[in-house]
N, C-alpha and C positions, 0 to 999 in steps of 0.2 A: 825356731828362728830361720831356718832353712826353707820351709814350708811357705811361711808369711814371705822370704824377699823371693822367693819363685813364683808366689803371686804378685807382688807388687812387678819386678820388672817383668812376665808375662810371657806367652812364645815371640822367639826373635822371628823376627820379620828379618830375610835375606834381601839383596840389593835388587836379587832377577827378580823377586815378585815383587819390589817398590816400583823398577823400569815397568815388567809388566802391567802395572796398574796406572803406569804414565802414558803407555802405550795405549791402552784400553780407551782412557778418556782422551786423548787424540786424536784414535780410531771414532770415538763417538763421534766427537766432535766436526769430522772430516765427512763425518757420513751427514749430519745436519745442515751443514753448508754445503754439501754435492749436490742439491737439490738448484740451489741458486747458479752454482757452477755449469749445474746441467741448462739451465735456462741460457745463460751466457754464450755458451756452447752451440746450439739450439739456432741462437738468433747469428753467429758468426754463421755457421752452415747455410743457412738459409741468406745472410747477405754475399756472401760467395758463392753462392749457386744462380742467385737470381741478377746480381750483377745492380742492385736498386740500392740508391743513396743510402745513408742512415736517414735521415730526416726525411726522405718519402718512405722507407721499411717499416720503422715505427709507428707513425699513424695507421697506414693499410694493413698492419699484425693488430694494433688494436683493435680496429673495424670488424677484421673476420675473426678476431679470435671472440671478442664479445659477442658479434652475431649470431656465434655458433652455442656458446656455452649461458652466457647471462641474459640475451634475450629471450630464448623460448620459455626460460623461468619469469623474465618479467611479466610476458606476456600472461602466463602461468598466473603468478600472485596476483597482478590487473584487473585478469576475470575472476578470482576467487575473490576480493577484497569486496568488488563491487556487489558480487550475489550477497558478502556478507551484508552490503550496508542494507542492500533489500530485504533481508531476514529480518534485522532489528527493527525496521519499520513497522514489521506485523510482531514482533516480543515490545514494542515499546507502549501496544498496549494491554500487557498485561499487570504492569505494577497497579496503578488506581485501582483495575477489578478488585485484584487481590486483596488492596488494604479493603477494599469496600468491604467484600466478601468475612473478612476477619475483623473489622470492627463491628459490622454486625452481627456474624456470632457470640462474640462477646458481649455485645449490649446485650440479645438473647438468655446467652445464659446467667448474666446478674439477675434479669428479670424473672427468670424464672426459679433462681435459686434466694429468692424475697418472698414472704408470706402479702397477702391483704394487708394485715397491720403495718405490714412492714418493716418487720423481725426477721431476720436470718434461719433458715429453716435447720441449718447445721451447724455446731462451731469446730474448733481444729483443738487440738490437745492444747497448744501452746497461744489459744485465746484466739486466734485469726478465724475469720468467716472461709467458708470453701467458696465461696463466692471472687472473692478477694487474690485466690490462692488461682482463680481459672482467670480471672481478668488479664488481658494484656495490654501492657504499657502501649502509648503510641510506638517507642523507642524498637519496641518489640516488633509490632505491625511492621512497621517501615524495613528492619530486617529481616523476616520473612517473605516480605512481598520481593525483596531483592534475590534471595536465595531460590523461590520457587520462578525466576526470570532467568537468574544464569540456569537453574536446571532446562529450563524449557529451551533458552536461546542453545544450549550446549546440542540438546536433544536436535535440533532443526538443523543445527550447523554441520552432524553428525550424519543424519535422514541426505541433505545434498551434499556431501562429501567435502566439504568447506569449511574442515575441524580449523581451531586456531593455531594450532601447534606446526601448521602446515607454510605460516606467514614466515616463519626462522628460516625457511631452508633458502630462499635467495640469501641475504646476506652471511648464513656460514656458508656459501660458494662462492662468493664475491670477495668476502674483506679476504679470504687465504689466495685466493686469485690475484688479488690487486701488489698484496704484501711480496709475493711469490714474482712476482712480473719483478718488480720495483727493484728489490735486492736482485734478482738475476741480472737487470739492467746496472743497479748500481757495482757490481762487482763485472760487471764488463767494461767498467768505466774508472777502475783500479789503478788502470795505465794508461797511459797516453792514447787515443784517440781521435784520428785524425779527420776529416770527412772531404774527399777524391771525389769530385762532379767531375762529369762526363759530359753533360747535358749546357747548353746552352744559356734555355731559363732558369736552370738552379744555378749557375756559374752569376748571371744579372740578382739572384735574388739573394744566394748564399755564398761566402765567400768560398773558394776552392779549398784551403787550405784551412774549415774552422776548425778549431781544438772542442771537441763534446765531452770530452770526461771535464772540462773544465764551465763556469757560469761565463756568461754570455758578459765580456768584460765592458767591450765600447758602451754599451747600454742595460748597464745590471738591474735595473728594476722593469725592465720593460717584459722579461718572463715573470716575476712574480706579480705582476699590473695584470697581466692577459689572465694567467691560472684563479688569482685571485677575484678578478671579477666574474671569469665564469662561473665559479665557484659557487660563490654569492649569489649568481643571478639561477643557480640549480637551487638554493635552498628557497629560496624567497618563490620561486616558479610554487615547488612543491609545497612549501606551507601554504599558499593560495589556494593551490589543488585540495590538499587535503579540507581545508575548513570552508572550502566552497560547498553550496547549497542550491536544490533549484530554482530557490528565490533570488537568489544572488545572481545567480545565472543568469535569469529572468527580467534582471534590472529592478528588484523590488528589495529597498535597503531596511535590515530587519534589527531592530537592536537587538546586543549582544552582552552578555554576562560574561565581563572581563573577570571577575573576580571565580568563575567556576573551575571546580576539578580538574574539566577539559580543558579551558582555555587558558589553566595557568599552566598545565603540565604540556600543550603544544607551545606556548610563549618559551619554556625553561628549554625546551627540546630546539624550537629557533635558534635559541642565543646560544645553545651552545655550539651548536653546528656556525652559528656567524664567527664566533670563537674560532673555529676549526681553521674555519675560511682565511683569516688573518696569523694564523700559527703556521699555515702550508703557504702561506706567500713568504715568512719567516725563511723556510726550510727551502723553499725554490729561490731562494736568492743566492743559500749556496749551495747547490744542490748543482750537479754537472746539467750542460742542458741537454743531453740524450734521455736523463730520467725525469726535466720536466716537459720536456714534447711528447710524452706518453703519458703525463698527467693532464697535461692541457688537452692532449686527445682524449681520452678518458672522461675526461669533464664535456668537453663539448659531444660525444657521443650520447653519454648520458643524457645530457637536454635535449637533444634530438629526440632521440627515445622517449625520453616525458610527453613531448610535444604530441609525440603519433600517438601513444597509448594513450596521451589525454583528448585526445579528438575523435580517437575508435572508439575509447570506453572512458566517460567521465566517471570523474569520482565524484560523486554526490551522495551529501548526506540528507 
């Protein structure tokens, strides 16, 4: 009896190791959020040193901080994307070969596994011709000819250093960037907030005295109107980008198969990004306006961006 209630009630646990194990996840947790802290921090030192508005800081910190880190990767993924699209153009004809090549072997060898009469020259234990047993279904053809295309296109994309695996690294450097800015800015904007012009034209544009940890009261929808159409007009730019062709480009209008793989799975990829567009004008309505003047920079940088890298290097399929 003794035995059983010393297991049932177990080793006690003293109060300093329940504190210390409250301390512990504390300390965790303090260490997770220093990162945002440090960001906070970060942008105070630098708007005390340099003496610059918030609402002029924030845009020109997004300008050079993306110049520095996200554009040489876009530039990066731009030229990588487009040698892909030019690889697939010489892998796109290898499927037809292939089924050629494998349903005439096949015809081949029924034929040659037929007598003159026309009798099967061999039969199988279990009653089937070997004939029968080497033929391949169409269903077949059609997934081999796929399989020996991704081998090949993998092979080519390997040969020019324009593996696929290499298109993930902008956006895991981007959305921990973006997330990372957002919360450092939101958590500088915890407390009150004030925004001290100096300047003439900002005193005529902005009032001396706005509160930024707080939304933009006399005119609330007029940051989620600006964010949300830029927004908008970045997805809609780039779905064009993307399914543009040099027919298309050319002025030569080609009909299209709404109903394909490609075209429903970029249609599903639209709407949800349109989706997105209308949930962040949600969230910037109450959202302070110091963290959405860094998403409206952000957005209109981005388009920027598209615009150069679409006129240096189109994407064409």
């Amino acid at each position: 009896m003794v035995v059983m209630l010393i297991h049932r009630i177990g080793p006690r646990v003293s109060i300093r190791e329940c504190l210390a194990g409250n301390s512990l996840g504390t300390s965790i947790s303090k260490r997770k959020i220093s990162v945002f802290q440090g960001v906070s921090e970060t942008l105070i030192h630098i708007h005390s040193a340099s003496s610059l508005p918030w609402v002029v800081l924030i845009p020109l910190g997004t300008i050079l901080l993306r110049t520095v880190t996200t554009l040489p990767l876009s530039v990066w993924q731009r030229k990588r994307i487009v040698k892909q699209q030019e690889l697939r153009k010489l892998v796109q004809a290898i499927p037809p070969v292939t089924k050629l090549r494998l349903a005439a072997s096949t015809a081949s060898r029924s034929e040659n596994s037929i007598t003159s009469s026309g009798s099967a020259t061999g039969e199988l234990p279990n009653g089937g011709s070997t004939a029968r047993s080497r033929t391949l279904t169409p269903e077949q053809i059609t997934l081999l000819a796929v399989k020996e295309t991704r081998k090949r296109q993998k092979r080519l994309f390997a040969k020019y250093n324009v593996q696929m695996w290499k298109n993930a690294v902008l956006p895991l450097v981007q959305m921990p960037l973006w997330v990372t800015l957002s919360m450092g800015i939101r958590s500088l904007t915890e407390k009150r907030l004030l925004e001290t012009n100096t300047g003439q034209l900002l005193n005529s544009i902005v009032p001396p005295t706005l509160d930024l940890s707080l939304p933009l009261e006399p005119l609330p929808m007029l940051v989620p109107l600006i964010l949300g159409s830029l927004a908008l007009i970045n997805v809609e730019y780039n779905g064009k980008a993307l399914s543009s062709t040099r027919a298309s480009n050319a002025g030569i209008v080609l009909a299209t198969d709404e109903h394909s793989r490609a075209a429903q799975g970029m249609a599903s990829i639209l709407n949800i990004s349109r989706f997105g567009c209308i949930f962040m004008m949600g969230i910037s309505s109450q959202a302070p306006l110091l963290l959405s003047l860094y998403w409206i920079s952000s957005q209109l940088y981005s388009f920027t961006q598209n615009l150069i890298l679409n006129w240096l290097w189109p994407y064409e399929r």
